[in-house]
Steps between C-alpha positions, in 0.01 A plus 500: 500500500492107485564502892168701573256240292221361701544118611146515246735658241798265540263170495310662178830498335635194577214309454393706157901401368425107625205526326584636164816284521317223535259610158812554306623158525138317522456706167851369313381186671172520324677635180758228440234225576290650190816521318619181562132348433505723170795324397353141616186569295743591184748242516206241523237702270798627233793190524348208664180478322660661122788189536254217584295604204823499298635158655094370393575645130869378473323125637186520249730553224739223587178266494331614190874367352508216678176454389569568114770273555305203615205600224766367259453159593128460562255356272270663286171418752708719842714740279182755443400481888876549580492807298211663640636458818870663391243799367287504843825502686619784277159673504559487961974610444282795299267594775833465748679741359235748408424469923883595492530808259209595743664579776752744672790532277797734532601687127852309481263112582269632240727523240660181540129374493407624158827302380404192654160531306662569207708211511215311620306595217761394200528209707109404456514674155801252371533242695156421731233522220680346233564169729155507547397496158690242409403280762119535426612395114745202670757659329764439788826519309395906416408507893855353571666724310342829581515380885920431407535800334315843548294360774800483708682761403205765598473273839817604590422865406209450701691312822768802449190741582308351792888405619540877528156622628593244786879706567270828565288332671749426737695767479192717549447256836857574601450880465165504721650269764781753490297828551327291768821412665609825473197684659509258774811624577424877428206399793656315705799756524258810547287288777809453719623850491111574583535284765837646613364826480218373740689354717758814529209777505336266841785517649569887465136555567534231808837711660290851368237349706673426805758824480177688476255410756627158697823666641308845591170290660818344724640818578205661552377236759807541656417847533158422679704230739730784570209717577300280692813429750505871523762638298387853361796647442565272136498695194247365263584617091226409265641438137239449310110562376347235476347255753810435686574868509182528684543255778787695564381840482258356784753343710656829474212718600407253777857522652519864468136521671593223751853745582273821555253261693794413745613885524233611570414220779826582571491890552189414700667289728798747612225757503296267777836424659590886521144607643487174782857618563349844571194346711698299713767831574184669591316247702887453677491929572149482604581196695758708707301850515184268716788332654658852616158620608436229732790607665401842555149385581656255782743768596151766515284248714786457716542846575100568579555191702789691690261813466191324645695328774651850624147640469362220753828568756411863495158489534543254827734719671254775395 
């Protein structure tokens, strides 16, 4: 069946396959560049963004104790302006983190959120707002000792917290850039067998190509060169249906017309050469019947010669 499809059919086909081929991988193409922009978007929207607000919070609350530190040994005319700045600086490590808890975050990065504001809070609850207080009353012995004791310890609870929102963060990272890696090679892989595939189907379609009309267009003009030296007596087969099939269906029907052509001018000819064979045996007969006559003719006037001579002799001696 495949060896009667039109050369319309065959080119159809091979350029339909080519062309869906070529959609399949433009669309994985076009699918792991969203992917891979997807994940671009998250690791900078959900990790890159989340941590710098984190590093901000981590730094804001490393000043506001270097701060409360140095507020120990100012004098009563700065320690009031140094405060309100500790509680402005506060007031913008607040508005940080609430742009934090705001965004994207993953059930497992949420919980370890809610702990870090936990220990946040007993950290401003018992150790942040009871330095303050005491500094606005000059009291810094009760600010030393708060910032020695619970101060510290909730710090730590506190560093222990963003310390670990910081390991998902990465490890989150890690597992993205992963996946990534790992699609690119799921892509990558499925593009080169594509290609492979490409490459193998043009070259069976190239050889299906040439085994099914380049070698018969040869043999069939070898069939006309044949023909036009004047070999008839070839035996043309015709193999297939399609387009090729007809060129030699015609070659075919133009030799076998060309053969009764030359029989026929043949049987003509040995008819012509019978018949002038015929005219010249007659025109040879005929030839020697006048010839014979002529004879008798000369042989007749020489008798009434003979006849006409004695007459004469007689009629003298008469």
């Amino acid at each position: 069946m495949m060896k009667n499809l039109t050369i319309k059919s065959r080119l159809a086909l091979v350029i339909g396959f080519l062309s869906l081929l070529l959609i399949g991988i433009g669309s994985i193409g076009l699918a792991s560049l969203n992917t891979a922009n997807g994940s671009l978007r998250s690791l900078y929207e959900d990790r890159v963004l989340p941590m710098g607000r984190l590093n901000l919070v981590a730094k804001f609350m490393d000043a506001t104790r270097i701060a409360m530190a140095e507020s120990m040994y100012s004098s009563m005319s700065t320690i009031a302006a140094e405060i309100d700045q500790i509680d402005k600086r506060v007031q913008e490590e607040n508005a940080i983190l609430d742009s934090y808890l705001a965004s994207n975050l993953s059930p497992e990065e949420k919980q370890l959120a809610n702990r870090f504001i936990d220990a946040r809070k007993k950290y401003a609850a018992e150790g942040l707002k009871p330095v303050l207080s005491a500094l606005r009353v000059l009291d810094t012995d009760k600010a030393a000792d708060i910032m020695k004791g619970p101060m510290r310890q909730h710090y730590a609870q506190v560093q222990a917290a963003i310390d670990a929102l910081y390991k998902h963060q990465a490890k989150t990272a890690k597992g993205e850039f992963e996946s990534g890696q790992a699609l690119y090679v799921v892509v990558r892989n499925v593009s080169v067998i594509a290609m492979a595939v490409g490459i193998g189907f043009a070259v069976f379609m190239g050889i299906w190509l040439v085994r099914g009309f380049v070698r018969p267009l040869a043999d069939a003009i070898q069939v006309a060169r044949r023909i036009s030296a004047g070999d008839l007596s070839q035996k043309i087969e015709v193999r297939t249906r399609n387009e090729v099939g007809n060129l030699f269906q015609s070659l075919k029907d133009m030799n076998e017309s060309l053969s009764r052509t030359v029989g026929q001018v043949r049987t003509g000819s040995e008819t012509m050469d019978v018949a002038a064979r015929e005219i010249a045996a007659g025109n040879a007969d005929l030839s020697s019947r006048t010839e014979s006559q002529a004879g008798s003719l000369e042989e007749t006037a020489s008798s009434m010669e003979e006849l006409t001579s004695t007459v004469k002799q007689n009629a003298d001696n008469a």
